[in-house]
C-alpha positions as CSV (number, residue, x, y, z in Angstrom):
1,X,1.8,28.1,9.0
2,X,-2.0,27.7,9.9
3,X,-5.5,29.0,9.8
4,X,-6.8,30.1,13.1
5,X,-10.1,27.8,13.5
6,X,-11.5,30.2,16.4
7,X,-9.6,28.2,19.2
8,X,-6.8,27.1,18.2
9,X,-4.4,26.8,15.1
10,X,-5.7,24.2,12.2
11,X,-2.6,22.8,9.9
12,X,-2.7,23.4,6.4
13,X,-1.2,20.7,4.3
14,X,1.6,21.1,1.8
15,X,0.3,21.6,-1.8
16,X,0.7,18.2,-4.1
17,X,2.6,17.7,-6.6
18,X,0.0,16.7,-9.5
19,X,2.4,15.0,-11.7
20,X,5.0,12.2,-11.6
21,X,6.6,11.8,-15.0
22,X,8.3,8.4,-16.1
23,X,10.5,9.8,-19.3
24,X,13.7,7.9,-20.1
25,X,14.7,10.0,-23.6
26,X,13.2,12.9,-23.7
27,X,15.0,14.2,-20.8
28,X,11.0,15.6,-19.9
29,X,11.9,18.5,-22.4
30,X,8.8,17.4,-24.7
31,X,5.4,18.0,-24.1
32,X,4.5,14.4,-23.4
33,X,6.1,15.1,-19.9
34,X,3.5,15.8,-17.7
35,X,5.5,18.1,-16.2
36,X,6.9,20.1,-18.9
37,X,3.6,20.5,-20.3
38,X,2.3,22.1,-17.0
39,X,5.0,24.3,-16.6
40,X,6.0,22.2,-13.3
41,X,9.5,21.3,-12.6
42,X,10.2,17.5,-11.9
43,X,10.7,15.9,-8.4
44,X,9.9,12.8,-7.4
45,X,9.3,11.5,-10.6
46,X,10.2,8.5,-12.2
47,X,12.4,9.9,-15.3
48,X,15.6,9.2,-16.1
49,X,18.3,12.3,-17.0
50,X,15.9,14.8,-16.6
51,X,16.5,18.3,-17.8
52,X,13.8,20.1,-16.3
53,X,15.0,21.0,-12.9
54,X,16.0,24.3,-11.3
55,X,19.7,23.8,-12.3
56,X,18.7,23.1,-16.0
57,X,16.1,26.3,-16.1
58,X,18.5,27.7,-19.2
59,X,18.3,24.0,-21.0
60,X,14.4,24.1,-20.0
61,X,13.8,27.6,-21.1
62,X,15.2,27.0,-24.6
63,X,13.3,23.8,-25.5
64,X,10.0,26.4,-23.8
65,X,10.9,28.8,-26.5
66,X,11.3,26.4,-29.2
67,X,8.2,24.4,-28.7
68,X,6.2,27.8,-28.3
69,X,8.2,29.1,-31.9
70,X,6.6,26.2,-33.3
71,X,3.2,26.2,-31.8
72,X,2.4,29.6,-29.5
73,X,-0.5,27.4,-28.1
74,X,1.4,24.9,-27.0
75,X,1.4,25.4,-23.4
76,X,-1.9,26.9,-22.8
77,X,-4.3,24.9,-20.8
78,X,-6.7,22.6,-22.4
79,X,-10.2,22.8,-21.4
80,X,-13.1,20.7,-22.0
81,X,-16.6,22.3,-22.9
């Protein structure tokens, strides 16, 4: 879909993906994966037996709720004054 630019139709660009992980143990349940950490599943990464794609949500919801048992702040955004 597009944005009508008064004459014609302007193409808007697919959003990009921010983060390309390169795990190999963690299988990017930790929140060293750049991923995990922003609440973005993986694709196109470089990580190896990943467990934080759509067909692992279960898996990836459980290490969620474990990290956030530990540490409720864990996934909230970190700002810089």
């Amino acid at each position: 879909m597009g944005s009508w630019d008064g004459n014609r139709f302007a193409a808007v660009p697919a959003p990009v993906k921010k983060f390309h992980c390169k795990c190999k143990k963690s299988r990017c349940l930790k929140l060293y994966c750049e991923c995990f950490n922003n609440d973005e599943f993986c694709s196109d990464c470089g990580c190896i037996d990943c467990a934080n794609r759509p067909e692992s949500a279960n898996e990836r919801q459980i290490a969620r709720q474990q990290i956030m048992d530990r540490n409720p702040a864990a996934f909230q955004s970190q700002s810089t004054p």
